[in-house]
N, C-alpha and C positions, 0 to 999 in steps of 0.2 A: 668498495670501502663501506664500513660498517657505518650508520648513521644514528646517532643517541637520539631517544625522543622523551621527553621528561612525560610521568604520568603528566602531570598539573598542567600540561599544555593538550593534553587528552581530554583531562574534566572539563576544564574550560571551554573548551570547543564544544563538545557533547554536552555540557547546559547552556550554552547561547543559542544551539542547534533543536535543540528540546522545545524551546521559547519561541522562536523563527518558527519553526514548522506547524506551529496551534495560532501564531498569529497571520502567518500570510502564506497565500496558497502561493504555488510558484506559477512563473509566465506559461507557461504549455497548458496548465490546469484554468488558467484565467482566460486565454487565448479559446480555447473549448468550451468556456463561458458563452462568452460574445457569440461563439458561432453557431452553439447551441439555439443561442435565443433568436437566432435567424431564419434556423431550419423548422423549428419548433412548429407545427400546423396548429393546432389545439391555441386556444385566446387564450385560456385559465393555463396552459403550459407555460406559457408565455407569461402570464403572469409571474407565475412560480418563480420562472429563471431568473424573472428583472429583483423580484425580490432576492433571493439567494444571491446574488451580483451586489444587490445593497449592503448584506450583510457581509460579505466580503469586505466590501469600502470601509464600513464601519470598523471590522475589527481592524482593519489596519491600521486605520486614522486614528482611532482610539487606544492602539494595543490591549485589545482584549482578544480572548481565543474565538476562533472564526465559529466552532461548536461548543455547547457546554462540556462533550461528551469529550476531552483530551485523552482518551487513549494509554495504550499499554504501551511502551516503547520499545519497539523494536529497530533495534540496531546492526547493520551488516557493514562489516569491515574487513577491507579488504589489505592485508599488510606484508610488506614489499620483505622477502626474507635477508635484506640488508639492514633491517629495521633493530634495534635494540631497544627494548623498553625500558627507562630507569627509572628508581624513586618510586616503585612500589610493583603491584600488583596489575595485569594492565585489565582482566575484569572487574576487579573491584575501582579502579578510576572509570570503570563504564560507567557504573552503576553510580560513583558518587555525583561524575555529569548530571547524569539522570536525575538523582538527589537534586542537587542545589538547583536543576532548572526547573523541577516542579513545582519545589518548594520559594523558592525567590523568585520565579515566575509566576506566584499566586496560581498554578495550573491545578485541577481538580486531580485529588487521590485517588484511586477507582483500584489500586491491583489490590487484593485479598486474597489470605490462605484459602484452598480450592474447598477445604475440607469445614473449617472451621468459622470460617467467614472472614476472618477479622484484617481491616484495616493494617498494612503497612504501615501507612503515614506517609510515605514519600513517594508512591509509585513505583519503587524499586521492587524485586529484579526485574530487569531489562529482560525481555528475548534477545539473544544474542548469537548471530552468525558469525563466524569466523571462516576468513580465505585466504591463503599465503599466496602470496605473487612474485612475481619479478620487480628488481630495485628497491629503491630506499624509499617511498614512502607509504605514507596510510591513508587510505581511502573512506571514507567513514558517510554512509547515509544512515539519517534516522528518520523511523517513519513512526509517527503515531497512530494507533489502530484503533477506533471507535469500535465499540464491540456490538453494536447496532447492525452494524452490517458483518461482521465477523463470525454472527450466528448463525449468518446466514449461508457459511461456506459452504460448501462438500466437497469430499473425498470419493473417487467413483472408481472401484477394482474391476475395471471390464476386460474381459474377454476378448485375446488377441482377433476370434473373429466377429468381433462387432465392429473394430474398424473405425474410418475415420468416419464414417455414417453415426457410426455409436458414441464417439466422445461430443461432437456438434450436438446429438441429443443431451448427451449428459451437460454440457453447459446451458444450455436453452432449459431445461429441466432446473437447474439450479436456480438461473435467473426467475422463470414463472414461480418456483415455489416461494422466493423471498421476497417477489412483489412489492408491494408498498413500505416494505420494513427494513429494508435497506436502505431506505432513502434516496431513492434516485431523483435525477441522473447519478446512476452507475459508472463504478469504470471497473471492468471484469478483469482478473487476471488466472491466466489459466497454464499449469505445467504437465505437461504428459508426460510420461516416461519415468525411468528411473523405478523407485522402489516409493510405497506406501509414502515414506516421511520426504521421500526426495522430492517427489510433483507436490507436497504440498508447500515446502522452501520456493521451488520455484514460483508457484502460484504467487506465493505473498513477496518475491523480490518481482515477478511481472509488473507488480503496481507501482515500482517505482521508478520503471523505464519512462522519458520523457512520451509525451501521447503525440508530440510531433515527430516522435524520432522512429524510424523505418524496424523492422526487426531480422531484416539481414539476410534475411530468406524469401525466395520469392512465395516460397508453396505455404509458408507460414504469415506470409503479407497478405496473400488470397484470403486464408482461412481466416484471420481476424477479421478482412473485410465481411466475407460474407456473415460472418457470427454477427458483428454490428450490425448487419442489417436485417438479420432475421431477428433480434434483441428489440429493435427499434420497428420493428412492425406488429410486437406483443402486444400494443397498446398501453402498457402501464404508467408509462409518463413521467415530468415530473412529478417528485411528492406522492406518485402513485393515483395521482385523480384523473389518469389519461393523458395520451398525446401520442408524436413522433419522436422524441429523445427519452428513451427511457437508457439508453447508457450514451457513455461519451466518447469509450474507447474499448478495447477490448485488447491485453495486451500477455504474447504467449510466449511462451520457453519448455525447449523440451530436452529429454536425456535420453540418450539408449535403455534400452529397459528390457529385462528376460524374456526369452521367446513365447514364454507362459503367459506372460501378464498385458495390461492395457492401464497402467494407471495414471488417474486425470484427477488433477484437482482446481475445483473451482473457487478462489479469493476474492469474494465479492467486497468492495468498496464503495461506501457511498461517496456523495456529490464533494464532500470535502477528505479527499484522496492526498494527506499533507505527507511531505517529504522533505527532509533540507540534506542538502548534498556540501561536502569540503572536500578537499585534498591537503594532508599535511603535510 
């Protein structure tokens, strides 16, 4: 049975979602707080994380955004092909979300023409994923992307035989080279396979798998272990001034991909890795 879904119950969601996600981290991302600051060896690490934990408190309690740096908004939806959308356009109700949560959420403007510079004014357009499913509803995460640590991504085209020896370098490679300017504690997300733009999709939905939730695989539950642990024995730490946490999780997806090819992409996120998840 077909299911109507009104734009206006879309925008709406995707600007409260806009708002929630710059003001409060979720519980997995908070929970890796605490634990962080446990494992932490380093005093000044330790420091860092008790601070970063306060400003957490703060924005919540205060509802201000947890960074100044609120992000480009990327949106992946996932929508049931029993779904009709009415009362308008259902891209453009993304983006009006988007609109009014940045805008009436006092959240900072930051996207501009790539060319010319200039100011949008609302943050809009979205990145926008789209995934057709089974049943009637819409699944809707939006993540905001500080571009601090987004500079810091790579794209790595390797060589069927470099291997799984070669993609481990190429993430470790990624992490040493963005050091202190992504902001760590890190949370990596990495997608093999697939084509050029596909391991990079996947890369950037890795980051907003929960960091307690398993990834399905055991050979792929190894590899993210060992990756965290060769990540966290680089030295770079919180804030980059040294320690034992310089990421928090390391979170991977991968795609069959040509017999030709090896591609891995690395989505590096800093400490405030914001996501807000519904189901319509």
């Amino acid at each position: 049975m077909i299911r109507r879904v009104s734009t206006k119950e879309i925008i709406r969601n995707i600007k409260e979602m806009c708002i929630e996600a710059n003001h409060f981290l979720s519980s997995d991302m908070e929970n890796m707080f605490f634990k962080a600051s446990e494992k932490e060896e380093s005093p000044l690490g330790r420091q860092i994380l008790e601070q970063l934990k306060e400003n957490l408190s703060i924005a919540a309690n205060d509802r201000i955004p947890i960074c100044q740096d609120t992000g480009m908004a990327v949106i992946f939806i996932k929508i049931g092909q029993d779904v009709h959308i009415d009362d308008g356009n259902l891209t453009e109700a993304v983006n009006e979300g988007v609109r009014q949560g940045y805008t009436e959420g006092y959240l900072r403007k930051s996207v501009v023409d790539p060319i010319e510079r200039v100011n949008t004014q609302d943050n809009t357009p979205a990145v926008i994923h789209y995934e057709i499913t089974d049943g009637n509803q819409i699944d809707i995460t939006v993540a905001p992307k500080g571009f601090g640590s987004e500079n810091m991504s790579r794209v790595f085209m390797l060589k069927p035989a470099d291997g799984l020896e070669g993609v481990k370098e190429a993430v470790l490679t990624a992490v040493k080279d963005a050091g202190p300017n992504a902001c760590p504690p890190m949370v990596i997300g990495v997608g093999i396979g697939g084509t050029f733009e596909k391991c990079a999709e996947m890369a950037k939905h890795a980051l907003t798998r929960k960091l307690d939730e398993k990834p399905g695989d055991e050979l792929i539950e190894k590899l993210e272990e060992e990756l965290l642990n060769k990540i966290n024995q680089l030295g770079i730490g919180p804030g980059g001034l040294g320690g034992t946490v310089t990421a928090l999780a390391v979170n991977i997806e991968t795609f069959p991909t040509h017999i030709a090819g090896l591609p891995v992409a690395v989505n590096i996120c800093c400490h405030v890795n914001r996501h807000a998840h519904r189901i319509i």
